[in-house]
Steps between C-alpha positions, in 0.01 A plus 500: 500500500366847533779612668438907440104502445495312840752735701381836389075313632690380827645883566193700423273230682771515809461916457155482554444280773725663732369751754593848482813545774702814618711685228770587821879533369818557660411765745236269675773278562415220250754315313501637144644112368204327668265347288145675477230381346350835424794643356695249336712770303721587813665125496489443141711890467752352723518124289553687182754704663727235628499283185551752298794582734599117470542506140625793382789421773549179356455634122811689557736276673404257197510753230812523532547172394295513205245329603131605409261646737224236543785269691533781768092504532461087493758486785407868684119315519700131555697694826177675660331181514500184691905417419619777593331800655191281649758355737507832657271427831144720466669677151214290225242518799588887525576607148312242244199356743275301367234719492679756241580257250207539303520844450873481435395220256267680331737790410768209382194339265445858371835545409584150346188610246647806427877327474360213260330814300823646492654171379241485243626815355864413516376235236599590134345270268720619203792317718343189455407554107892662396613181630220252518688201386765540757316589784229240484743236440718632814160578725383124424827331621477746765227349648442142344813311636438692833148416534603162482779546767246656765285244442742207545613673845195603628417079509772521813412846609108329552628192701746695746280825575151515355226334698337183315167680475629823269433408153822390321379580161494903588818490719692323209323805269594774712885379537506446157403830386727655781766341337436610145434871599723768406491840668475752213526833709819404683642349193449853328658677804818249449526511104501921575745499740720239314489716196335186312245657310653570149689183500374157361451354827309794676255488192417113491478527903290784458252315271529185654388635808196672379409198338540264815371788680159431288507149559617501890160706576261288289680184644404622850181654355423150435615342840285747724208431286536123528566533941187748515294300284269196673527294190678464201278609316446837682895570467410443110243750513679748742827482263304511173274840672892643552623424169181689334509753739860604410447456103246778557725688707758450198287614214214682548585676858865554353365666201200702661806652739741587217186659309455723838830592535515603155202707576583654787843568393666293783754364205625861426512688861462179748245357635192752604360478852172320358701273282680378820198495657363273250855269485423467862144401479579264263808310724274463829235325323713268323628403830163483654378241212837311477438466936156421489524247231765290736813614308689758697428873482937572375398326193225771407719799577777352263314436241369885538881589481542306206224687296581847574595666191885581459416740214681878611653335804107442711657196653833658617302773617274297730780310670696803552170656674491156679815371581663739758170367779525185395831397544544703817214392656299228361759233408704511840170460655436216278819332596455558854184303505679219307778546743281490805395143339845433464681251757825401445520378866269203369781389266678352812588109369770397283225353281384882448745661406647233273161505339559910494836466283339220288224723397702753417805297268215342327272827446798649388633192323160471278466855419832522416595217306132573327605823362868460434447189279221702311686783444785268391317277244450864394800606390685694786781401635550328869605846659173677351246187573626443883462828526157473412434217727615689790300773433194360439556266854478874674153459729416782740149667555323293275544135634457670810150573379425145391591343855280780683187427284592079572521601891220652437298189376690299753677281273806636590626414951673821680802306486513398113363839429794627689815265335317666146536850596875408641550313186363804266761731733791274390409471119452936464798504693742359307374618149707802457821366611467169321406737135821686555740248579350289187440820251720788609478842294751438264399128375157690412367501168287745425110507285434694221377819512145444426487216787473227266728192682715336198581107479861545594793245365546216742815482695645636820622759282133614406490662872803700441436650179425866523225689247604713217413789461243590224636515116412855493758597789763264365727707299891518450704721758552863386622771707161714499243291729186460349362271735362615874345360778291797696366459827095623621425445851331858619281766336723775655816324276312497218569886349863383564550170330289654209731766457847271510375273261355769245891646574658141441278408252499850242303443232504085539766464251859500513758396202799274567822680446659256347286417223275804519151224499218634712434322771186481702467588863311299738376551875360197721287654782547312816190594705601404904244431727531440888428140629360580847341269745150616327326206314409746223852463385507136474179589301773730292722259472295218314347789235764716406402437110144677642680710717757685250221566239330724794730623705563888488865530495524264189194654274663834614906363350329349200302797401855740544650195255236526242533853504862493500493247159702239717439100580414442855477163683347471787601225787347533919645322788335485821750475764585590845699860462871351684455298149453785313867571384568111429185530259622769359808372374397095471247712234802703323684158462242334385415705208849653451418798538857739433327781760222496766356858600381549826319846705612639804338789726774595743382591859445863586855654626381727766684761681517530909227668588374650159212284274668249258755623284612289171309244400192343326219693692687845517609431070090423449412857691377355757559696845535259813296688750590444871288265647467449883405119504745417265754410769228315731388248185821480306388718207798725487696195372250302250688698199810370608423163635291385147790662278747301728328170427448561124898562556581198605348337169677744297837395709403128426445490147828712495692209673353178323457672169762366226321736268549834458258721746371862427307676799325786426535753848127689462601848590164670422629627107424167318674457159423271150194777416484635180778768380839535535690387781872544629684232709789565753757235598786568694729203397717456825607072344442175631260241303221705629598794304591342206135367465342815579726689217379164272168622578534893430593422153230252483291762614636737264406288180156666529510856309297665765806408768829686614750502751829609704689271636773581770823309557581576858811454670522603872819696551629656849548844291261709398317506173693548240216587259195601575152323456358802311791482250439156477218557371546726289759252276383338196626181371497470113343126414469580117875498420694265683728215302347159435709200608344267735377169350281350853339678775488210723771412767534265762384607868672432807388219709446592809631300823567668853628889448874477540784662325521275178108522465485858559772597279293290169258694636635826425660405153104384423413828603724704262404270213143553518540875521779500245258324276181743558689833533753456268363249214627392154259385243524315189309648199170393523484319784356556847234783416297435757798578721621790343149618555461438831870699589442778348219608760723423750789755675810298637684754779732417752499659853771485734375575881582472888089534518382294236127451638488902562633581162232225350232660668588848370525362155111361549410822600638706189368205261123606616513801389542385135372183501099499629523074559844394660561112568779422708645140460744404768681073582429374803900513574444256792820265360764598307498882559842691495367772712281464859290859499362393894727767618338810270165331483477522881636845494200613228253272735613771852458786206181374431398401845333147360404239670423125412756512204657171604218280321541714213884483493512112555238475226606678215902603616677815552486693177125443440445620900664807435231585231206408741654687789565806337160596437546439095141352353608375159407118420765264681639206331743300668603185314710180644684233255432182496774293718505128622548653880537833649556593824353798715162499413 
């Protein structure tokens, strides 16, 4: 079964037999959509056009439903053909003739090669070796027992609607190894949008599936050798020609293209142009022997996937050069082929479809019950192994593969070829819904770090167990945090999350105050990246040990840490970016993590009719230039419409955080450099403020750090003192009495703001700056304390214009103090005072606009700051809270 070799002969023989005719278009009144045989390209334009149409519709609509993309191209091709579409009078004979479908099934054939190559490189054989006793053992249930099932139906399938003169012994082979498969690219798609990945069950599907992968295409390898050959004997030869064919793909090919990529420096800057060149040479011959030796051409090109080197990221890079043609283009044509073979008309008996539902309970039933009792014999519990089953039942592109090739032979009828495909529909259909009902997010347990799956206890209680975090983090509670979670998801953050945690962080040490015993600080960096429809990031998502060791953002964090003299772990997640804020804080819990630091750009506050005023291009010197296509393509609003999204994840993690959050607002003046530094915080109460005074005099613990702090009280009369003689006070540290035996009290918990709540509120609020301004000390104790107060000035200011008076105080404070950090609570719950009314009036002073993402990101009091023009480093800091409301 030549299937490609003989299609692309057939075109370019058909090519040159026909008679050169007129090249006439639309202005000599011919029909653009009629078929011509000397320019085929007109008709096949217009195919491409409506099934790409077809499934990107239908890829939304069942997006939405979380539901992975190849279902919306299986039933977009399923709906243009025969069942569907084709009942259309004149629309096949019109828009799919005959006559074009071997051009449009050359293109699909082309692009199934390139998919399988793509495939090939989506396979990570250090999967399969972290976890080899797992996954084999899973793989092999997965497709024993369900061998075994497709061949005890296909013995009814045969009597009720294959003719007596097919051979039995193939059909039985091909339903048997329909059965068995397991689509590996969907089921990568599903354990990345499930957020499955670092959890026990995402890794033993993961490796499973690459390991029935394997066995899948060298089952079917071995059918399409045995139906092409005329003799057993020949299907011996043909499969034993494969088999050494692909060992010398595996070793010798493998390690003459790593040796060239080395050489040519593809594994440090990407793949060259004559690398690629090579890479491609090297897949279209494989599927030109594989196809001429009566095993189909896919199996070539995915072998050439597999031996691509994934040394520096060459295999990510290919797919990512790859992918964006072939899943627009080549797959839906692939599916519309199938689809145009697909009749569900012809399942018109009762017989039929009963025989439809019984091939699906038992495909599912075999794979499932396969894999589940593996993985339970195992160790895991029920929850984790049915969870496996289910996944590993998911079928999708790749049985869909294995029913085209048997159509192909003609082992396979229309009509059994079509209750498959509806079959394979049902089974990818109902994987995602069935995983979550049986394994929702918080009965998850997750891996360990280093992707190694360990034998849990056995028990139901096994799936609900949650990880601990690692001995290292694990310390007793103190009041300094020691422990942070930071966030990396853009280059453009990076200057600003480097800064907060060199200002967290000091010198990587901090002393308890109780007991005066250093304690070590330590930082997990949580590097995000986006899960997009792209198959490069399901490539991500199975090789995020490769990935973190190369990616930028990382090497660049780690380096800053060495440097620094402080521990840094590194975790990635690939997941979509609506996820991002859950990750963020699933992550923070997790490890227990006492802070997580995240950057912020705000948008560009522009003035009516004047180039951008406040913000992150204006603070970076950059002049916004008037641009007269800005307002035809949208540009004028990219600034704000990118820092709006990013807002939105910074709003999230605010929300479902119960740990405390620090945002650092990058202003253009970055701080945590070397030299010394002054912090101001206007301490207005509320649990907010409290934290953010916490951290000043954390902050202050490092020599090289001062600050003022302001208690402000809004008042209808005027200022009774000045900011400037504020200022100018001095509070004595060095002599005050010595009584106080604890530093610790008990916080307020926090239910919906009424009176009672807000009034323990406010007595919080004078304890905590009764405590810092005003302390006692016992002899000899708290050092580290009385350290860190004496850098700092404690003032009061009483004002009908707090925000005004604030931002005159930031404005005398830069003329002594070269680096000025202003630290500022969120104030979204809890706050004594609403500033909307002044805020708005220094917005119309200002003549902003776009100040409502910033205000509803990072509240009032930090606005102010942002709006009036001020460029010291912003950080706004929320407490941790089981719910807030607001956000």
């Amino acid at each position: 079964m030549r299937e490609f070799s003989d299609t692309a002969v057939n075109v370019f023989q058909g090519l040159a037999e026909r008679d050169v005719q007129g090249q006439g278009g639309l202005l000599d009144g011919q029909d653009p959509s009629a078929y011509n045989t000397a320019d085929p390209l007109r008709l096949w334009i217009i195919q491409v056009g409506v099934i790409i149409m077809m499934t990107q519709l239908l890829g939304l609509i069942l997006g939405r439903i979380k539901q992975p993309k190849v279902i919306a191209e299986v039933l977009g091709g399923i709906l243009l053909g025969p069942t569907a579409f084709g009942r259309i009078p004149g629309f096949t004979n019109h828009i799919f003739p005959a006559e074009s479908i071997p051009y449009l099934s050359l293109t699909a054939q082309i692009g199934l090669c390139l998919f399988l190559f793509i495939i090939g490189l989506e396979i990570d054989p250090s999967i399969i070796r972290r976890n080899a006793r797992l996954s084999i053992v899973v793989s092999l249930a997965g497709v024993v027992l369900p061998f075994g099932v497709g061949c005890g139906i296909s013995v009814a399938l045969y009597q009720n609607f294959i003719q007596p003169s097919a051979n039995f012994s193939y059909f039985m082979l091909f339903v048997g190894v329909s059965f068995s498969i397991t689509a590996f690219p969907v089921l990568c798609r599903i354990l990345s949008a499930l957020k499955l990945l670092d959890t026990t069950v995402g890794l033993i599907v993961l490796s499973a599936g690459v390991a029935n992968d394997v066995i899948g295409w060298s089952l079917l390898a071995l059918a399409v050798a045995l139906v092409n050959a005329t003799s057993g004997l020949t299907a011996l030869w043909t499969f034993l020609t494969c088999v050494a064919f692909t060992l010398f793909l595996l070793f010798p090919t493998k390690w003459a293209l790593l040796w060239l990529a080395r050489r040519t420096g593809s594994t440090l800057h990407g793949p060259t142009m004559p690398y690629m060149t090579m890479i491609m040479v090297v897949l279209w011959a494989a599927s030109f022997f594989t196809d001429i030796v009566g095993v189909n051409a896919i199996f070539g090109a995915f072998i050439a996937g597999v031996i691509v080197p994934r040394e520096g990221g060459v295999a990510l890079a290919f797919a990512e050069k790859l992918e964006d043609m072939v899943s627009i283009i080549f797959l839906p044509l692939y599916f519309t082929i199938s689809g145009l073979k697909t009749n569900l008309g012809l399942i018109d008996t009762g017989t039929a479809w009963g025989f439809v539902f019984a091939i699906a309970t038992l495909d599912f039933t075999g794979k499932f019950t396969g894999c589940s009792l593996a993985s339970r014999a195992l160790g895991f519990s029920w929850r984790e192994a049915t969870a496996v089953g289910s996944l590993m039942s998911c079928k999708g592109l790749v049985e869909l593969i294995v029913l085209n090739v048997g159509l192909s032979a003609g082992i396979l009828t229309p009509q059994v070829f079509s209750m498959f495909v509806l079959e394979a529909l049902i089974l990818t259909f109902m994987t995602t819904p069935l995983v979550n009902l049986i394994y929702p997010p918080e009965r998850r347990t997750h891996a360990s770090s280093d992707g190694i799956i360990q034998r849990p206890p056995t028990g139901d209680s096994a799936g609900e167990s949650t990880i601990s975090s690692p001995p290292s983090l694990v310390k007793d509670e103190h009041t300094w945090r020691t422990r942070f979670t930071v966030v990396l998801d853009e280059f453009d953050h990076m200057p600003g999350i480097i800064a907060l945690t060199k200002l967290a962080t000091a010198d990587g040490f901090t002393s308890d105050i109780r007991t005066s015993t250093k304690l070590e600080m330590s930082v997990d960096a949580l590097r995000l990246v986006e899960l997009s429809e792209r198959m490069s990031t399901v490539i991500k998502s199975s090789m995020t040990e490769t990935l973190i060791r190369s990616d930028p953002l990382v090497g660049v964090f780690k380096m800053f840490g060495e440097q620094s003299h402080m521990p840094v772990s590194t975790s990635l997640d690939v997941v979509s970016h609506v996820d991002w804020a859950r990750c963020v804080t699933d992550h923070a819990k997790r490890y227990r993590s006492q802070l997580v630091l995240v950057p912020w750009i705000p948008p560009s506050l522009g003035s009516p009719g004047d180039s951008p005023g406040v913000g992150a291009s204006q603070s970076r010197g950059v002049k916004a230039e008037p641009n007269p296509f800005d307002a035809l393509f949208g540009n004028a609003s990219k600034d704000l419409s990118i820092s709006t999204m990013h807002s939105h994840f910074i709003r999230g993690v605010f929300k479902d955080s119960k740990t405390d959050v620090a945002v650092y607002v990058d202003t253009g003046d970055n701080a945590g450099t070397s030299g010394p530094q002054h912090v101001l915080f206007p301490f207005f109460g509320g649990p907010d403020d409290r934290l953010a005074l916490e951290f000043v005099v954390q902050l202050c613990t490092n020599s090289s750090m001062s600050a003022t702090v302001i208690k402000v009280s809004e008042t209808s009369e005027q200022v009774e003192r000045t900011a400037s003689a504020l200022l100018d006070e001095k509070v004595d540290l060095e002599h005050v009495p010595a009584v106080v035996s604890s530093i610790t009290f008990p916080d307020t918990v926090y239910g919906q703001p009424n009176t009672e709540s807000m009034l323990q509120s406010d007595t919080a609020d004078n304890i905590t700056w009764s405590y810092y301004a005003s302390p006692v000390f016992e002899k000899d104790t708290h050092r580290q304390l009385r350290s860190a107060l004496s850098r700092i000035k404690f003032t009061e200011l009483r004002s009908h214009t707090p925000l005004h008076a604030l931002s005159q105080c930031t404005k005398q404070l830069r003329e002594t103090h070269r680096r000025l950090v202003v630290v500022s609570g969120r104030s979204k719950w809890l706050a004594k005072d609403n500033h909307w009314q002044e805020l708005k009036q220094i917005v119309e002073e200002r003549g902003c606009t776009g100040y409502e993402v910033v205000r509803k990101t990072i509240g009032d009091v930090a606005t102010s700051f942002v709006v009036s023009g001020s460029q010291n480093a912003l950080v706004v800091l929320q407490a941790a809270s089981g719910s807030r409301e607001g956000v």
